[in-house]
N, C-alpha and C positions, 0 to 999 in steps of 0.2 A: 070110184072105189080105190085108185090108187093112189088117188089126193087125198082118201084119208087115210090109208095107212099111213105116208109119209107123214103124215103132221106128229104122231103118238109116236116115231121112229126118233125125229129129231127133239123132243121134248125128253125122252130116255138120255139122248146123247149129251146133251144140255146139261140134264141134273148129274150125270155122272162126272162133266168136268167141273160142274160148281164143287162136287165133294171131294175132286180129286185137287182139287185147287185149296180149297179148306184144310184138307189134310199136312197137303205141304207147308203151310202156314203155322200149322200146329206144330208141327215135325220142328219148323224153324225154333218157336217161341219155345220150345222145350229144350233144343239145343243152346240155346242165347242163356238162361236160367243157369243153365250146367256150368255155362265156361264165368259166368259171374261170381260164381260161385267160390271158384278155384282162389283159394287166399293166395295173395302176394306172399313173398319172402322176406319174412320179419329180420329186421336188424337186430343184432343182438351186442351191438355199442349201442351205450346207455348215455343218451344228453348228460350232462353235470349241468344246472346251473347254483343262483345262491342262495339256494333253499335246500338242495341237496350233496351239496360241495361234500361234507363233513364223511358221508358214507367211505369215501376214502383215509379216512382215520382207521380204519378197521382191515383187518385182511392185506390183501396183494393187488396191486391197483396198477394199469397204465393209462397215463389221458394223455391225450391229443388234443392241442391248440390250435385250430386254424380259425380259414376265415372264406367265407365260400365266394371271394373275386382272388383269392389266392392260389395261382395254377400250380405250386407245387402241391399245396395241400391236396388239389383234385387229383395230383398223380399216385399220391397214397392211400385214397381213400380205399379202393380196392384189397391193396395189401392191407389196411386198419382193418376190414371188415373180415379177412380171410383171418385175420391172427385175433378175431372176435369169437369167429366161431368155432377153432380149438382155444378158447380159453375154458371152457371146464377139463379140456385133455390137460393142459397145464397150468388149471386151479390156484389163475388168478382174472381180474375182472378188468374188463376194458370198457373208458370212457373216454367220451369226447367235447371238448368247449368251443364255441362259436363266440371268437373276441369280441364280435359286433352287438352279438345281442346280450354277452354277458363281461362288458368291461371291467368289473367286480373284482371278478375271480384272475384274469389276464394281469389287473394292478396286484392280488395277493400273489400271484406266482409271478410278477414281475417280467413279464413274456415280453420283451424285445424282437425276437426275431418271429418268422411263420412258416412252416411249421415247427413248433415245438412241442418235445416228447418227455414227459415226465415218471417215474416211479417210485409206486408208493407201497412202503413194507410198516403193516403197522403204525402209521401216524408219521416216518421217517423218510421225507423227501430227498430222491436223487434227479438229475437234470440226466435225461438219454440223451449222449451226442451222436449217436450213428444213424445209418440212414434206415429212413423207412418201410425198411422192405421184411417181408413175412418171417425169412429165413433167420437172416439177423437179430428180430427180434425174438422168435421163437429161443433161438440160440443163448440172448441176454437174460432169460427168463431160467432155462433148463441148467446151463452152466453155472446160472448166478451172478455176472460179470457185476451186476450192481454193487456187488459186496466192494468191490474194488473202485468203487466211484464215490468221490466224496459225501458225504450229506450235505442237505442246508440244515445248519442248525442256528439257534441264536435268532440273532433278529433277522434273519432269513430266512427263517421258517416259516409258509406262509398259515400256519394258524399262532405265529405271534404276535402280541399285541401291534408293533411296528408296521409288518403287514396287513395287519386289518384295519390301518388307519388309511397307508398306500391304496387298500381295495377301496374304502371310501374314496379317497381322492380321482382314481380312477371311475369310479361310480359316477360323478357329480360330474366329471369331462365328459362321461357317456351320454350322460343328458343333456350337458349343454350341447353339446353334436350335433342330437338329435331336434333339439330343438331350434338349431342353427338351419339345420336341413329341413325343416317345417315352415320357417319365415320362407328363406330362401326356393325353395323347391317349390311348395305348397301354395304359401302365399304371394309368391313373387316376387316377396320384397328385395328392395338392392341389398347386394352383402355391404355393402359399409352405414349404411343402417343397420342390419345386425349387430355389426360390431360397435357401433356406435350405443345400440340398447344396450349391451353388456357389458360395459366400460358404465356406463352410470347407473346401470344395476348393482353393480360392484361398490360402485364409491357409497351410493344407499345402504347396501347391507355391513360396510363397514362401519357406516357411521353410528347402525343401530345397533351391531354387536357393539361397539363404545359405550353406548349408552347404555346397556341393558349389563354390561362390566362396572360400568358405576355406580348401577343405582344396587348391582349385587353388594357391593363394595361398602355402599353407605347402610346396606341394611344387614350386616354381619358386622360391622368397626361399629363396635359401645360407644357412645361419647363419653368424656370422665365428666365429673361430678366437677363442682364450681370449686370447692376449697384444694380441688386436687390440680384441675388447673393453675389456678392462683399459684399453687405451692410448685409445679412445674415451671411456672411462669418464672417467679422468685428463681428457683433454682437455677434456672439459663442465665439471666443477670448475674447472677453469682456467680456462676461457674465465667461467664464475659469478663465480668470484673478482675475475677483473679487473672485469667488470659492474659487481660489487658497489663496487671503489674508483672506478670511473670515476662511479657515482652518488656517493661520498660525496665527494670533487674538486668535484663539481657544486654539491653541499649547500653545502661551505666555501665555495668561490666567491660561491656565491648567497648567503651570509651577509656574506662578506666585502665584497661591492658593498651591503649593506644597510648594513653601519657604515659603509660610507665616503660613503653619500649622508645617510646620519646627521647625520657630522661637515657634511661640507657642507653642512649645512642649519644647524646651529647654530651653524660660522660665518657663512652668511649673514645669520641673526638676530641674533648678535653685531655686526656691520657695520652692520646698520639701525639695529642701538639704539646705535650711534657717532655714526653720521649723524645722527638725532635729538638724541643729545646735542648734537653740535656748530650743529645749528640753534637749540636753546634758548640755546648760549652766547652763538651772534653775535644771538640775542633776546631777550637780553639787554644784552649790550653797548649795541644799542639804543636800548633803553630806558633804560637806565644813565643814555645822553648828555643825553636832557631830563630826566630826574632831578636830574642833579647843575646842569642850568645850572639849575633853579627852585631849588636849593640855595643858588646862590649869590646870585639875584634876592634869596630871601628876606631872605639874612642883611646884602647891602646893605640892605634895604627897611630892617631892626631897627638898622641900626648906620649912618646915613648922613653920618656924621661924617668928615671926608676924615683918613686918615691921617695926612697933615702935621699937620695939627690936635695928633692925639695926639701927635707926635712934641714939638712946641711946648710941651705941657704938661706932661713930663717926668717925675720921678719920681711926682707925683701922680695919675698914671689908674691903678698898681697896683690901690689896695683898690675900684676901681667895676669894674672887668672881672669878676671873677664869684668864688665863693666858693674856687676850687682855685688862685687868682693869687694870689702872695704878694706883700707890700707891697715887696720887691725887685728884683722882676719887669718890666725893661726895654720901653718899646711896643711893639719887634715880637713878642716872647714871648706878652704879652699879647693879640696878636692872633693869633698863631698857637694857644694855649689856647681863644681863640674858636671857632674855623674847627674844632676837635677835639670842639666839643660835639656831644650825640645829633643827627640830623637830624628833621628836620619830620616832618608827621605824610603828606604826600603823598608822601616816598620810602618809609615801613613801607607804602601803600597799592599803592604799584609793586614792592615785594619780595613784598610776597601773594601779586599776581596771578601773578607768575615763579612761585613755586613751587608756586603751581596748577597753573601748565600743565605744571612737570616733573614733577607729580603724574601727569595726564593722560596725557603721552606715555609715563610708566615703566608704566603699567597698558593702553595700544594693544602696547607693545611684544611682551611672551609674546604676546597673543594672537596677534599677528600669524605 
C-alpha cells in the first residue's frame, strides 16, 4: 500500500518540474526576442561617396576626411558624431569620406593631410583649420567664422573641371593600389613582379593610345585633291626658288659692300700717304732755307772779295776762278760758274737726314 502511493507521488513531482523547467525556457526565449529587438543608435553622419558627392552643392554642409588606420581621425570621431546630432539645432548637414575606399573624391578636394575638415555654404568650398572638437565647431557654424575664411575658388574648386580631372587621377591610383594589394596580398605574387606588370602595362597602353591618335588624326585630315597638291607642290618650289635668289642678292650685296669698303680704305691709305708726302715736302722746304742761307755764308766766307773788285780787274780773274772758266770768260760768268759748284759738305749732311725720314714715313705708311 505504501509502495503505491509513492509511485503516483513522485510522477506529480516529476511533471511539475518538467513544466516548471519549460516555463523558465519560455520566460528566457521571450526575453532574448525583447532585447533583439531594441535598435542600435543610428548615425546620423551621412557617408559621401562619388555618386553622392554633389548633395553638398546645395544648403550647409561639413565633411570629414579620414581614414579608419588613422588614430587621429578615431580620436574625433566621437566629437563628429556629437556635432551630427545637433545639426538640425544648427541646420546644417554633416558628412563623412573614407580616402580608402573613396580616392575620387580626396583627389577633387585635394586632401593632403588626415584628418581634414571642410565647409560647404551653397556650392562654396572653405578648408576648416581648427581642431576637431564639438565646441569649436559648433562655435564655427553659429558665429559664422567661415565667412572670414577664404574660399577655393577657380580651378580649386573641387566641382571644376581641373579637379575632376585630379579626381580621376586619383581614381585610377585607387585602383591600381588595390590592385597591387590583390597580386601581392592575395595572390602572393613578389612585389617586383607587380611592379614589373605595370611598367609594361604602361608602355602597352601608351603605345595604343598612339595609335588610336593617329588613326583619329587620319580619319578627320581630308586629303587634297591631286591638281591642288601639284599646285602646292609648284608653290614650295617657287616660294625655294625665290629663297634661294633672295639669299644669293644678299651674298652679292654682302660682297659688294666688302669691295667698296675695300676701295675706301685704300683710298683712305692713299690720302694719308699724300698728306705725309706733302708734310715731308713743306720738311723740307724747311730745311731747304737754312741750308741754302749757310750756302751762301760759306761761299762769302771762301770768296770775300767784293765784286767791284773783280769787276776792276777785268779780263784777268778768268784763269783763278776755277778749272771749268775759260780765260774768256767775263766777271759775272765767272761768278755765276762759282755759285754752280758742288755744295758743302753740311747741305749732303741735311739731304741725308730728308731722305731718312722719307724712308721712315714710306715704311709707317702700309702699315698703317
Amino acid at each position: 500500500m505504501a509502495g503505491g502511493r509513492r509511485g503516483p507521488l513522485l510522477t506529480a513531482l516529476l511533471a511539475a518540474w518538467v513544466a516548471a523547467a519549460e516555463a523558465a525556457e519560455a520566460a528566457e526565449g521571450e526575453a532574448r526576442p525583447e532585447q533583439a529587438a531594441l535598435p542600435e543608435e543610428r548615425s546620423l553622419v551621412l557617408p559621401m561617396t562619388a555618386s553622392n558627392w554633389t548633395l553638398v552643392m546645395e544648403g550647409e554642409w561639413m565633411l570629414k576626411f579620414y581614414a579608419p588606420w588613422c588614430p587621429s581621425c578615431q580620436q574625433t570621431d566621437s566629437e563628429w558624431e556629437t556635432f551630427a546630432k545637433n545639426g538640425e539645432i544648427l541646420q546644417i548637414s554633416v558628412g563623412k569620406v573614407d580616402v580608402i575606399q573613396e580616392p575620387g573624391l580626396s583627389g577633387r578636394f585635394f586632401v593632403t593631410t588626415l584628418p581634414a575638415f571642410f565647409h560647404a555654404k551653397d556650392g562654396i568650398f572653405r578648408r576648416y583649420r581648427g581642431p576637431g572638437v564639438y565646441e569649436d565647431l559648433q562655435n564655427y557654424i553659429l558665429e559664422k567664422k567661415w565667412q572670414s575664411v577664404e574660399p577655393l575658388t577657380g580651378w580649386k574648386s573641387p566641382s571644376s573641371l581641373t579637379m575632376s580631372g585630379m579626381a580621376g587621377l586619383f581614381s585610377i591610383s585607387g585602383k591600381i593600389w588595390h590592385l597591387h594589394n590583390y597580386f601581392t596580398v592575395t595572390l602572393g605574387v613578389p612585389a617586383w613582379c607587380s611592379y614589373v606588370f605595370f611598367v609594361v602595362a604602361t608602355l602597352i597602353f601608351g603605345l595604343l593610345m598612339g595609335l588610336v591618335l593617329v588613326v583619329i588624326s587620319e580619319c578627320f585630315s581630308m586629303p587634297l585633291p591631286r591638281h591642288l597638291s601639284e599646285h602646292s607642290g609648284q608653290t614650295l618650289r617657287s616660294e625655294e626658288a625665290h629663297a634661294a635668289e633672295q639669299l644669293q642678292d644678299a651674298e652679292e650685296e654682302k660682297e659688294d659692300s666688302n669691295e667698296e669698303e675695300n676701295k675706301d680704305s685704300l683710298v683712305d691709305e692713299e690720302e694719308e700717304k699724300e698728306e705725309l708726302g706733302d708734310e715731308d715736302e713743306a720738311e723740307e722746304e724747311e730745311e731747304d732755307g737754312p741750308a741754302a742761307g749757310a750756302d751762301e755764308e760759306s761761299g762769302a766766307a771762301q770768296d770775300p772779295a767784293p765784286r767791284e773788285a773783280r769787276e776792276d780787274l777785268g779780263p784777268d780773274v778768268g784763269p783763278d776762278v776755277g778749272p771749268d772758266v775759260g780765260p774768256d770768260v767775263g766777271p759775272d760768268e765767272a761768278l755765276d760758274a762759282a755759285s754752280e759748284q758742288p755744295p758743302s759738305t753740311d747741305a749732303e749732311v741735311a739731304e741725308d737726314t730728308l731722305r731718312q725720314r722719307r724712308s721712315q714715313h714710306a715704311d709707317k705708311g702700309p702699315s698703317a
